[in-house]
BAMARLO-191499 format. One record per residue (C-alpha): z, x, y; residue in one letter. Coordinates in nm, 2 decimals, m for minus. Each point is the difference from the previous one (the first is absolute). Example, Ala and Ser with C-alpha at 12.3 -4.5 7.8 and 13.67 -1.06 7.14 Angstrom:
BAMARLO-191499
+--------+--------+--------+--------+
!     c3 !     c1 !     c2 ! residu !
+--------+--------+--------+--------+
!   0.78 !   1.23 !  m0.45 !      A !
!  m0.07 !   0.14 !   0.34 !      S !
+--------+--------+--------+--------+
//
This chain:
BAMARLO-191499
+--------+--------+--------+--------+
!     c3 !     c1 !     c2 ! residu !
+--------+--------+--------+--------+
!   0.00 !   0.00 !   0.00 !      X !
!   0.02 !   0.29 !   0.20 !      X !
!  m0.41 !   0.02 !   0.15 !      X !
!   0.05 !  m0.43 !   0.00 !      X !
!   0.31 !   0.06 !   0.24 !      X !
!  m0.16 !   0.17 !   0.30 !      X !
!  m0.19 !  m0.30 !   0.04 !      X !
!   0.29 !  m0.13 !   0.16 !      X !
!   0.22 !   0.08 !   0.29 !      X !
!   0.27 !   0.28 !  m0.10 !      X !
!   0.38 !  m0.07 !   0.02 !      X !
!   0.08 !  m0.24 !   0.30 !      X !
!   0.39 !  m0.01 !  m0.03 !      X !
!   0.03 !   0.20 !   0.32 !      X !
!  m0.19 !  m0.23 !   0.18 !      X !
!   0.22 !  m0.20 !   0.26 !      X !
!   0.10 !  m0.37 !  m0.07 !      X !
!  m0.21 !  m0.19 !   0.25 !      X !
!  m0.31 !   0.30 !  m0.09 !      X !
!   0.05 !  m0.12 !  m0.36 !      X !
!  m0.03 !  m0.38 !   0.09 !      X !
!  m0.35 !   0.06 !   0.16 !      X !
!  m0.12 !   0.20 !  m0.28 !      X !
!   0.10 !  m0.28 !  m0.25 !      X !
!  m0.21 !  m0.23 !   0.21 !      X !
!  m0.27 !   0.18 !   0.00 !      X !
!  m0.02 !   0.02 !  m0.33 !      X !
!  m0.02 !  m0.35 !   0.02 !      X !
!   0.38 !  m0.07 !  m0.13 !      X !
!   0.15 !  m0.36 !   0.15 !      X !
!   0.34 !   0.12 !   0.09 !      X !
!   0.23 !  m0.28 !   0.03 !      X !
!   0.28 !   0.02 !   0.28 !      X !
!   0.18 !   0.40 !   0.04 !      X !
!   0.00 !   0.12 !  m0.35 !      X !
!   0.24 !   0.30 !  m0.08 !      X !
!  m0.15 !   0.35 !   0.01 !      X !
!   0.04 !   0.01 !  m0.40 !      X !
!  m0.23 !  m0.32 !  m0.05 !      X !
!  m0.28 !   0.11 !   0.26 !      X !
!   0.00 !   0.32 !  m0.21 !      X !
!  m0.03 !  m0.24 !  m0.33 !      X !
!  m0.26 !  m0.20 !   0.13 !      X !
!  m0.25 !   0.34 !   0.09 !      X !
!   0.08 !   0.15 !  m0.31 !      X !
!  m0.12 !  m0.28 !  m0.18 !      X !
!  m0.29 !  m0.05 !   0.19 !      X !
!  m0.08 !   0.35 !  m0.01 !      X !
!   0.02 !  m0.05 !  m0.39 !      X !
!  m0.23 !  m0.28 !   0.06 !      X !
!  m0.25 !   0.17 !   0.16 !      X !
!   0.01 !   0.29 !  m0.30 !      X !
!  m0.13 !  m0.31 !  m0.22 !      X !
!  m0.22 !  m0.11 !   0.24 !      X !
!  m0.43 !   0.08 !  m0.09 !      X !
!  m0.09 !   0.17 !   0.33 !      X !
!  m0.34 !  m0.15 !  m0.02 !      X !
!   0.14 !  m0.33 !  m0.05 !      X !
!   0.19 !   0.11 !   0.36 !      X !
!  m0.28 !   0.08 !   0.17 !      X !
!  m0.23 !  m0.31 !  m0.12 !      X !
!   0.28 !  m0.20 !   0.21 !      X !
!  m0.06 !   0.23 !   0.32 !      X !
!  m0.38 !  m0.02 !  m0.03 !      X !
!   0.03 !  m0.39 !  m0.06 !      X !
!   0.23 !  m0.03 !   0.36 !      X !
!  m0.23 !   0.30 !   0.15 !      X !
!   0.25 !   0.20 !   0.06 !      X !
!  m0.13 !   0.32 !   0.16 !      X !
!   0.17 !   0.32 !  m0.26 !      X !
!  m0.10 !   0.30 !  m0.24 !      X !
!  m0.14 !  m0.02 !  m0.34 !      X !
!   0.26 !   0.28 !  m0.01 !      X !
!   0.31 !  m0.17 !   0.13 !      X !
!   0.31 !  m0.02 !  m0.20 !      X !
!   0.12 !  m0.30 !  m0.15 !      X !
!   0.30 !  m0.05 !   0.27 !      X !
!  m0.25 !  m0.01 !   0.26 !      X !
!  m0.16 !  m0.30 !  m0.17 !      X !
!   0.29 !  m0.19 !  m0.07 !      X !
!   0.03 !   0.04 !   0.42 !      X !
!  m0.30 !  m0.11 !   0.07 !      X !
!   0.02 !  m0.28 !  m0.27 !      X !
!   0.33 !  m0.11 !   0.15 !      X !
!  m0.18 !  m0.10 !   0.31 !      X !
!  m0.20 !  m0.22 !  m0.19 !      X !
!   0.07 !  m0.40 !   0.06 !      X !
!  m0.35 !  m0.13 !  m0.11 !      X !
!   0.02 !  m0.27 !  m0.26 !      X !
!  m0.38 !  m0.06 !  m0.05 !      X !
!  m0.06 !   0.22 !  m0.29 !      X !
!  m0.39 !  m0.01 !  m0.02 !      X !
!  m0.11 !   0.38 !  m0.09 !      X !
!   0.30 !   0.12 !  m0.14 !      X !
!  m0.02 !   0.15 !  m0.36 !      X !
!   0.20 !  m0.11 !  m0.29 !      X !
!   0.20 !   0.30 !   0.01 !      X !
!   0.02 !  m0.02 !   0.34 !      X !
!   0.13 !  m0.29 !   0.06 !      X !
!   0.28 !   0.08 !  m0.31 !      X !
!   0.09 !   0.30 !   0.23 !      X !
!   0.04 !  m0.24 !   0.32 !      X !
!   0.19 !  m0.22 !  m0.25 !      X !
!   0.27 !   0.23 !  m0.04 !      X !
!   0.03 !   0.20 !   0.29 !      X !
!   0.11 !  m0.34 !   0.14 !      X !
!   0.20 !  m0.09 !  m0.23 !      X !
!  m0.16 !  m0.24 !  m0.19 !      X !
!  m0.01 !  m0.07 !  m0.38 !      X !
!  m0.36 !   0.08 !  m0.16 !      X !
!  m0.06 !   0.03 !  m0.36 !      X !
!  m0.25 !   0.19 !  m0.11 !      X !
!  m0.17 !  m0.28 !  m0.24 !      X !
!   0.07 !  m0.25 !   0.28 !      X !
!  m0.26 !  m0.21 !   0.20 !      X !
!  m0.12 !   0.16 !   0.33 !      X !
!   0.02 !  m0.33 !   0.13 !      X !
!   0.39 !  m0.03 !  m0.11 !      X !
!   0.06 !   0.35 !   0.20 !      X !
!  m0.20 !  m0.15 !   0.29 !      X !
!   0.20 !  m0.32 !   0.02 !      X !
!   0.35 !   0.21 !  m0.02 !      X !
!  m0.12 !   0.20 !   0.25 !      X !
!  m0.11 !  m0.30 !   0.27 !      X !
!   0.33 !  m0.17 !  m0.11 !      X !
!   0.24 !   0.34 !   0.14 !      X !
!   0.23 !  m0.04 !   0.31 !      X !
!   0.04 !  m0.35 !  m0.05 !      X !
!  m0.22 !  m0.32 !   0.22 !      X !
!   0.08 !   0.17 !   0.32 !      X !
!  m0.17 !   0.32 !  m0.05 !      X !
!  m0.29 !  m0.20 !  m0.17 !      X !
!  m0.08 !  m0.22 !   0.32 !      X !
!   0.05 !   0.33 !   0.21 !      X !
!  m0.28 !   0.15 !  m0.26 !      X !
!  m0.22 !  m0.31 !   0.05 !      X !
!   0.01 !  m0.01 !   0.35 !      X !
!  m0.08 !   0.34 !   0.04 !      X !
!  m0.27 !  m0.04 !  m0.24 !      X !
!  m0.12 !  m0.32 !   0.26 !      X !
!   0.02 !   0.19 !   0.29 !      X !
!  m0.14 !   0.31 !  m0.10 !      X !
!  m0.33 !  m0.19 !  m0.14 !      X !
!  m0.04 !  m0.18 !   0.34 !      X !
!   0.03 !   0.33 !   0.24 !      X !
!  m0.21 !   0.21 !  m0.31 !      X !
!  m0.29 !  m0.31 !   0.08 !      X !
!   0.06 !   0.04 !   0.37 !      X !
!   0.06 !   0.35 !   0.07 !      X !
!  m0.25 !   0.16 !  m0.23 !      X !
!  m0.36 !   0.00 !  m0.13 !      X !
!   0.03 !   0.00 !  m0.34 !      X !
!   0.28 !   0.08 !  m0.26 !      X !
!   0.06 !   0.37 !  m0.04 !      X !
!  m0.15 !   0.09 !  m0.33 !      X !
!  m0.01 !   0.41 !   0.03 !      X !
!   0.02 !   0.15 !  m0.31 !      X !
!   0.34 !   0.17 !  m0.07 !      X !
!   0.02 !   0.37 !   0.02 !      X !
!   0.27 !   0.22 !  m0.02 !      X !
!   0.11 !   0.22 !   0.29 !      X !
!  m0.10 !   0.37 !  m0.02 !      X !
!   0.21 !   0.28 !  m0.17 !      X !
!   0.02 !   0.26 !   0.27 !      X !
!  m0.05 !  m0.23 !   0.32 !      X !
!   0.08 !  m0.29 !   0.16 !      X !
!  m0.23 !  m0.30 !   0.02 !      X !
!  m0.06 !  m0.32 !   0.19 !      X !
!   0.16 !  m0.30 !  m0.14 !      X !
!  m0.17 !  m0.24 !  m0.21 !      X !
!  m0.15 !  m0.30 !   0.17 !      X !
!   0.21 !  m0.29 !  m0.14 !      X !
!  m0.05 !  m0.32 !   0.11 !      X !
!   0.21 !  m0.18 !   0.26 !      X !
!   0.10 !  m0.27 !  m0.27 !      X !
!   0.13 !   0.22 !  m0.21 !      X !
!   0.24 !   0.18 !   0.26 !      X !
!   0.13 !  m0.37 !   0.14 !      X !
!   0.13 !  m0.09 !  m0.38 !      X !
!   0.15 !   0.37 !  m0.08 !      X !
!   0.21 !   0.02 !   0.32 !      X !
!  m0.04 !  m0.31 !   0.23 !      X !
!  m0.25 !  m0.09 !   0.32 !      X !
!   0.13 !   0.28 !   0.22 !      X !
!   0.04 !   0.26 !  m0.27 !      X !
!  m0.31 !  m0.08 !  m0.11 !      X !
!  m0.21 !   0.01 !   0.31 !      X !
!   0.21 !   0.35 !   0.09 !      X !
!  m0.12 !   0.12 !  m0.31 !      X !
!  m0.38 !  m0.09 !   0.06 !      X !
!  m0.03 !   0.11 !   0.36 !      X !
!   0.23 !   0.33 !  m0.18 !      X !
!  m0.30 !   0.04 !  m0.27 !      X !
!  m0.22 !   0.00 !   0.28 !      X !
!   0.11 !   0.24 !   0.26 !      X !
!   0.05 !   0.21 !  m0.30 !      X !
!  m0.38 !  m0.05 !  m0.13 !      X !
!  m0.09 !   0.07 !   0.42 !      X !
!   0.24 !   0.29 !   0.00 !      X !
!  m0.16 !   0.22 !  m0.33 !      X !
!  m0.36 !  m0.13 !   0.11 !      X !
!   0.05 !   0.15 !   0.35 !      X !
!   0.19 !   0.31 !  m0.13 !      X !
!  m0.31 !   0.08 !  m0.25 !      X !
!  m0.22 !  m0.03 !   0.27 !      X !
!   0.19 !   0.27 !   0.19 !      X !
!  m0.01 !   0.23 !  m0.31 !      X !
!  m0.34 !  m0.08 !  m0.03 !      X !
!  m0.06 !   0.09 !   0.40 !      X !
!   0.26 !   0.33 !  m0.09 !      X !
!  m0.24 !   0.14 !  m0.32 !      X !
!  m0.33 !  m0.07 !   0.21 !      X !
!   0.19 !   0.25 !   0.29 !      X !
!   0.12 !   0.23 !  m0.27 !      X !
!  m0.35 !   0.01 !  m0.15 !      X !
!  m0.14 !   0.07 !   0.36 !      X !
!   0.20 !   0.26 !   0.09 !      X !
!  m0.05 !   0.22 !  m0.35 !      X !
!  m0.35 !  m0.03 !   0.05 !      X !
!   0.06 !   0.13 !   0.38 !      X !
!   0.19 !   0.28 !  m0.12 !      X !
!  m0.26 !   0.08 !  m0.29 !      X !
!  m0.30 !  m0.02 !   0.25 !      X !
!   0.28 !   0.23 !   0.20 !      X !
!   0.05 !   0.25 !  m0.29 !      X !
!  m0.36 !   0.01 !  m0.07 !      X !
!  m0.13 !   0.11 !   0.32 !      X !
!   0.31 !   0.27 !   0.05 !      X !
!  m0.08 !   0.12 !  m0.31 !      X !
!  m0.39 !  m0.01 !   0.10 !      X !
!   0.11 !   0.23 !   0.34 !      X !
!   0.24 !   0.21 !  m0.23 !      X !
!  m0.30 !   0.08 !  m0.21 !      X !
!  m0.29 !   0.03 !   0.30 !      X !
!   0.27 !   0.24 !   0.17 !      X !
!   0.03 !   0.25 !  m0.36 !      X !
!  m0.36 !   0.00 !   0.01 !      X !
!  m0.07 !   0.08 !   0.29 !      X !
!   0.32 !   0.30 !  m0.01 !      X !
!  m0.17 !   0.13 !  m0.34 !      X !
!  m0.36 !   0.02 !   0.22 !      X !
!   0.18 !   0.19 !   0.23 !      X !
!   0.15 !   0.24 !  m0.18 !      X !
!  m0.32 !   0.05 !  m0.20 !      X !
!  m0.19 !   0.06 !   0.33 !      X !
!   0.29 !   0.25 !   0.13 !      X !
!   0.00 !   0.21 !  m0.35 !      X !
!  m0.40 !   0.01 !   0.01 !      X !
!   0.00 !   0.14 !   0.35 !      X !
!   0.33 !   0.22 !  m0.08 !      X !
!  m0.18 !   0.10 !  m0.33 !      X !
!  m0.30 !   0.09 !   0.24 !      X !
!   0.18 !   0.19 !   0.25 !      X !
!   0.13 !   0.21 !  m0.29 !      X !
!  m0.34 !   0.08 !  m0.11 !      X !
!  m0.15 !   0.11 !   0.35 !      X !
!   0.31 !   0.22 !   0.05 !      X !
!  m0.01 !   0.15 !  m0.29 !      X !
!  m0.41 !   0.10 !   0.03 !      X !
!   0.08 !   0.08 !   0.34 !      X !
!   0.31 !   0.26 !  m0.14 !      X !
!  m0.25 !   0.13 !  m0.28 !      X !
!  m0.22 !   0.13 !   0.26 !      X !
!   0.24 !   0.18 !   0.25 !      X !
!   0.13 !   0.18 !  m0.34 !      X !
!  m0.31 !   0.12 !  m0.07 !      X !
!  m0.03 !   0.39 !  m0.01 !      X !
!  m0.31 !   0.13 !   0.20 !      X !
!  m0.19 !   0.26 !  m0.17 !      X !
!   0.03 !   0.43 !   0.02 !      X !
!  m0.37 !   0.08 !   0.05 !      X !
!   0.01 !  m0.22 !   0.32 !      X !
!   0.33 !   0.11 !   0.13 !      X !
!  m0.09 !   0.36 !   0.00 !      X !
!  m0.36 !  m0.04 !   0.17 !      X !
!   0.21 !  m0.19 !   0.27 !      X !
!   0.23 !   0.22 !   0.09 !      X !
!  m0.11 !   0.25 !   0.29 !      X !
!  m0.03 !   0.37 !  m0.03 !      X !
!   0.21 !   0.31 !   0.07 !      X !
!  m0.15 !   0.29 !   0.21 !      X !
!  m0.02 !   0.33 !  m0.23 !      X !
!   0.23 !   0.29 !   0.19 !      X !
+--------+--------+--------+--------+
//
């Protein structure tokens, strides 16, 4: 059980009281008045036991039925969180397993040879009439503003947000947001998935305006680096030239000097010097 187990949160008895009272409800626990420190613990424990059971595919059918924007990767108490924020009770699109996994993650009995029906029904009937006519008439009033407010029913196919990044929202459809979380939380969260959708659209534009600069200044520095290195090589040209030229004409002085010293060196001849010098008188 030890690879299973870091699925799950580790040890969460140093947590605070009132920090362990959210985290229960976000796990989607119903906590019934104060309890004591020692039954909130009881209550995650078992859930987190729960979860261990739990297929994680069957976890994240449930999130892509309610389109809720996650990993593939995400753990399996990251989809009991989103699945606790769940309050749809029109079931269309969810999986058999699925809906099993919904089943008990709200506490409800579900049998595995039982009726989907049966587990339908039991789920409807949860929280008594009061929280069924607060269903309904969300369900009422988010059809009406869906018709008014929008063109046609958002039918974008699901997709899972990226690994390494963070991506827009999915578009979900104004309906429902009014029946998960009410006519203002539902609207907030529309006009939220929308300045989020303008927000990534504009920021891709401005890496795309940012690459198209980068791209402009490399090739400025290569045309740059091409004609320094064009100047470097005209100027060790025309330096190799030059000192060819200067050795050729030192290589020529050389010569002349040296035919020029062979000829003062030259010895002149005895015959000659003798005829040339003048004579004595006899005594």
């Amino acid at each position: 059980m030890g690879d299973r187990a870091t699925d799950i949160s580790p040890s969460i008895s140093e947590l605070p009281h009132d920090e362990l009272a959210a985290y229960a409800s976000e796990l989607g626990l119903s906590l019934d008045g104060k309890p004591a420190r020692g039954e909130l613990l009881r209550l995650i424990r078992a859930r987190q036991e729960m979860l261990l059971g739990l297929d994680r595919s069957a976890l994240l059918d449930v999130v892509v039925w309610a389109r809720r924007p996650v990993r593939r990767s995400a753990s399996k108490e990251l989809l009991a969180r989103h699945i606790a924020t769940i309050t749809k009770s029109r079931f269309d699109g969810l999986s058999d397993r699925g809906l099993h996994a919904l089943a008990k993650l709200r506490g409800a009995a579900a049998g595995r040879n039982e009726l989907r029906s049966v587990i339908e029904h039991r789920l409807k009937r949860q929280g008594g009439w009061l929280a069924r006519a607060r269903q309904k008439r969300r369900s009422i009033v988010g059809a009406i503003l869906g018709r008014l407010l929008e063109d046609a029913p958002a039918n974008e196919e699901y997709k899972f947000l990226p690994e390494n990044q963070d991506g827009p929202s999915l578009k979900d459809s104004i309906r429902d947001g009014i029946e998960d979380a009410g006519v203002v939380g539902g609207i907030a969260r529309k006009l939220r998935g929308v300045a989020d959708q303008y927000v990534h659209e504009k920021l891709d534009e401005i890496e795309r305006r940012i690459d198209r600069k980068l791209d402009e200044i490399d090739q400025r520095l290569a045309e740059w680096r091409d004609r320094e290195i064009s100047n470097r090589l005209r100027l060790i040209k025309i330096t190799l030239i030059s000192a060819i030229v200067v050795a050729l004409v030192s290589l020529g002085y050389d010569y002349v000097k040296s035919r020029a010293d062979v000829g003062a060196d030259r010895p002149v001849p005895t015959g000659q010097a003798t005829a040339r010098e003048p004579s004595l008188p006899k005594p």
